[in-house]
Every structure is written in structure tokens, then in C-alpha cells.
C-alpha positions in Angstrom: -1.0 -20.4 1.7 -1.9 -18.4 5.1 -5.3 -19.6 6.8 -8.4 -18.1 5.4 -9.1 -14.3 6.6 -5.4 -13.3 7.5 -1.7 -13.2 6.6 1.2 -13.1 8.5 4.6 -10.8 7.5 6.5 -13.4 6.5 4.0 -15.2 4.0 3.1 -11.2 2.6 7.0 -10.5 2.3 7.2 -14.3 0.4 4.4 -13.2 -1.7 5.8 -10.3 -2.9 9.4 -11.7 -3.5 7.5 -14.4 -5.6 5.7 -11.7 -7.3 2.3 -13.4 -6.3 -0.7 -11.1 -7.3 -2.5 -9.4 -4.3 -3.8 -5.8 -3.9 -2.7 -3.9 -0.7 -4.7 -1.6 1.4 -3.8 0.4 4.3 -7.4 1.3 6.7 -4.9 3.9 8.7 -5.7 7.5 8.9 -3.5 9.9 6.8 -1.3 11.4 9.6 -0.3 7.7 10.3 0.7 6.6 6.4 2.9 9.9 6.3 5.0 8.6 9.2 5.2 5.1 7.9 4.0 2.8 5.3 4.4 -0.7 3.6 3.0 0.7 0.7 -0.3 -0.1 -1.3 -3.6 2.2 -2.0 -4.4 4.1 1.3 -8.5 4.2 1.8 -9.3 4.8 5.5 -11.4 3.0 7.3 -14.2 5.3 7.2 -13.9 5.5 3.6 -13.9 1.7 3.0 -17.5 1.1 2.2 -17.6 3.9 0.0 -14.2 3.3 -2.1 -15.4 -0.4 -2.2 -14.9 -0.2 -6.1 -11.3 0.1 -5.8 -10.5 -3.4 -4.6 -10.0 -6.1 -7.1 -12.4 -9.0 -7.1 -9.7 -11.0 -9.1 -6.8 -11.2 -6.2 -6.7 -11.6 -2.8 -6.6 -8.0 -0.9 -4.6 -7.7 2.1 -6.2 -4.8 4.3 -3.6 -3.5 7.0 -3.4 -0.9 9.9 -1.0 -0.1 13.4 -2.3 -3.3 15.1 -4.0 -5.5 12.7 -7.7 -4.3 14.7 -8.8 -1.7 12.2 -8.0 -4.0 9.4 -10.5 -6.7 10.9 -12.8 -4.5 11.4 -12.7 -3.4 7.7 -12.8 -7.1 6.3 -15.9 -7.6 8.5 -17.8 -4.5 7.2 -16.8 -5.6 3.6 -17.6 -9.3 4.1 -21.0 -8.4 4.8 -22.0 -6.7 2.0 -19.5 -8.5 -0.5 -19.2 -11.9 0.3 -17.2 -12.6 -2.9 -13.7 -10.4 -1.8 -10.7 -12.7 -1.2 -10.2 -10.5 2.4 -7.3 -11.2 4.6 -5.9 -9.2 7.8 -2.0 -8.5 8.2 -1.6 -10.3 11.3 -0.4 -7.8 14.1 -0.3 -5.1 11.9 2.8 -2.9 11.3 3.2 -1.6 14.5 4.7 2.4 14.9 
């Protein structure tokens, strides 16, 4: 299990070859998903506050963006106002 608050590639690749439940969330902006993507629901990280209903309370959600910055800055918005989300930050995010 990855430290509390992030996730590194390797552990979220091991995840999803064990089939471990987790929901995945990309904070980029559109323009960015088009070019390239590790898949899960994209909800910007303008949006994330207001699309806060579409996370699931019940797994641990992986947020991620280019650098792993916008993604931190997601889980910190969300952690104030919903203590109770199992947030973690893709380490270093997915680059270009």
C-alpha cells in the first residue's frame, strides 16, 4: 500500500493488474486528455468542487494531471470540504 495521500506508477499499474478497486480521475484540461490519457473520468480542476458527487466514497480515488501539481491541488480543495475521500496524488504525474 502506497503512503497515505499519493501513489506512485508502479503501485497504480500493480493495482490495476490485480484488479484492486479504485476510481481514476484526470484534473487536466480537455485539450491535454485529447493528446494523451491513462484513462478514467476526466473532471477539470475547476470543475472539481462542483462534480464532487461523481467520486466514490467507497474506494480510494486516484486524481492525476501533467505533473502531479494540479492533482494536489485538487486533493487539497476536496480534503477540506470532505474529509472522508480516500484521496491520493499520482506521483509525478504523466508527463507529455
Amino acid at each position: 500500500m502506497p503512503p497515505t495521500g499519493s501513489i506512485d506508477q508502479q503501485t497504480l499499474d500493480t493495482w490495476k493488474e490485480e484488479q484492486i478497486p479504485f476510481q481514476l480521475i484526470d484534473v487536466r484540461e480537455e485539450e491535454e486528455r485529447v493528446r494523451h490519457h491513462i484513462g478514467g473520468i476526466h473532471i477539470p480542476l475547476g470543475e472539481i468542487l462542483r462534480r464532487v458527487n461523481e467520486l466514490d466514497p467507497h474506494r480510494p480515488v486516484v486524481l492525476y494531471c501533467r505533473k502531479g501539481i494540479r492533482s494536489q491541488i485538487a486533493i487539497q480543495r476536496l480534503h477540506n470540504q470532505f474529509p472522508h475521500l480516500d484521496l491520493l496524488n499520482l506521483t509525478g504525474g504523466i508527463g507529455d
